[in-house]
Structures are given as C-alpha cells and as structure tokens.
C-alpha positions as CSV (number, residue, x, y, z in Angstrom):
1,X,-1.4,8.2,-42.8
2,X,-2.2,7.9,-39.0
3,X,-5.3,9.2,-37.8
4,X,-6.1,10.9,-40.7
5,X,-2.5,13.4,-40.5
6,X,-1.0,14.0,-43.5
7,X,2.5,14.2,-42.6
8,X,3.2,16.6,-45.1
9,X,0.7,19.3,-43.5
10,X,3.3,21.6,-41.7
11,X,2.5,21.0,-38.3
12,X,2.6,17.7,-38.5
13,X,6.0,17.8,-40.3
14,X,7.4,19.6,-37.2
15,X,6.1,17.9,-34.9
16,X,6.9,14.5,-36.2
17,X,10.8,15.6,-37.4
18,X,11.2,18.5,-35.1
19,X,11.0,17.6,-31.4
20,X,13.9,15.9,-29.8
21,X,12.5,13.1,-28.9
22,X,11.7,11.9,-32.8
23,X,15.0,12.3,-33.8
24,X,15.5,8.8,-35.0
25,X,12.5,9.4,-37.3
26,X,14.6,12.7,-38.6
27,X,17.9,10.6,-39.0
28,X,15.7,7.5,-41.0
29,X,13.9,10.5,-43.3
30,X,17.5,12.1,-44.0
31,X,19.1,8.7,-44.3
32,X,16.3,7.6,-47.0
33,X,16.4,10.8,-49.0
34,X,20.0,12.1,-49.0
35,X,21.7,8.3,-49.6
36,X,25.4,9.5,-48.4
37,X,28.0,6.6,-48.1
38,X,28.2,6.9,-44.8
39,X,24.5,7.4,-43.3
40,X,23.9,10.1,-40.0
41,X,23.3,8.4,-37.0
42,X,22.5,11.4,-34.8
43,X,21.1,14.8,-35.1
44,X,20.8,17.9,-33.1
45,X,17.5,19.5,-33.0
46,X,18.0,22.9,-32.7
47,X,16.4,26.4,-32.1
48,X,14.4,27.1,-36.0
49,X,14.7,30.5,-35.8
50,X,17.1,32.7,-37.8
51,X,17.7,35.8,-36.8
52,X,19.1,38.6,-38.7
53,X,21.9,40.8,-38.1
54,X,20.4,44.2,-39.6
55,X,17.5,45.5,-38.9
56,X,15.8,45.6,-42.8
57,X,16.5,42.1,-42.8
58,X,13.8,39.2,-42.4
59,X,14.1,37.0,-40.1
60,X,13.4,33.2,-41.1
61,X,12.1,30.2,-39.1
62,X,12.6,26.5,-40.7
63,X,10.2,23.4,-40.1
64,X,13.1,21.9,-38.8
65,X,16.5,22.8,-37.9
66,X,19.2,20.1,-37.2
67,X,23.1,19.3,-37.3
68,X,24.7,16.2,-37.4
C-alpha cells in the first residue's frame, strides 16, 4: 500500500486500472488473475458507462471497462 491507498478502495481501483495510461498495470492484474494460455498483451480502456435502451431500465457504470 502506497501512501496509505488501499488499492481496493474504489477510487483508487479506477484510477490505478482505469486510465489509459496504466494499462499495463490492467493487462498484469488480468494476466495474474484469469491465467489463460495465451496471456492479453493489450487492452482498450473504454467509456464505463452502460446505457440502456428503454427508458425503465438502469443504467450501469463499471470500475473499469476494457477489451482486448
């Protein structure tokens, strides 16, 4: 824990694995977790919101929202 953050607070999860320019921090987190046979070596961060296509729907928004 760096300066007293707790990576696991929310803000500091999205800051940390949400902004474009940490994206090798999201690939080693999703590498280290997920084990796949043949690891991600880039990811997209994009836009966390969903939005919904009918009106009584709710609309979501993710820590973090990525392809690979």
């Amino acid at each position: 824990m760096i300066l007293g953050i707790c990576p696991t607070v929310d803000f500091a999860f999205k800051k940390t694995f949400g902004d474009p320019a940490n994206s090798q921090a999201l690939i080693s987190l999703l590498n280290a977790i997920l084990e796949l046979a043949h690891p991600i070596t880039l990811v997209t961060i994009q836009h966390p919101f969903n939005y919904t296509e009918f009106a009584a729907d709710k609309p979501s928004i993710l820590d973090v929202k990525a392809t690979d």
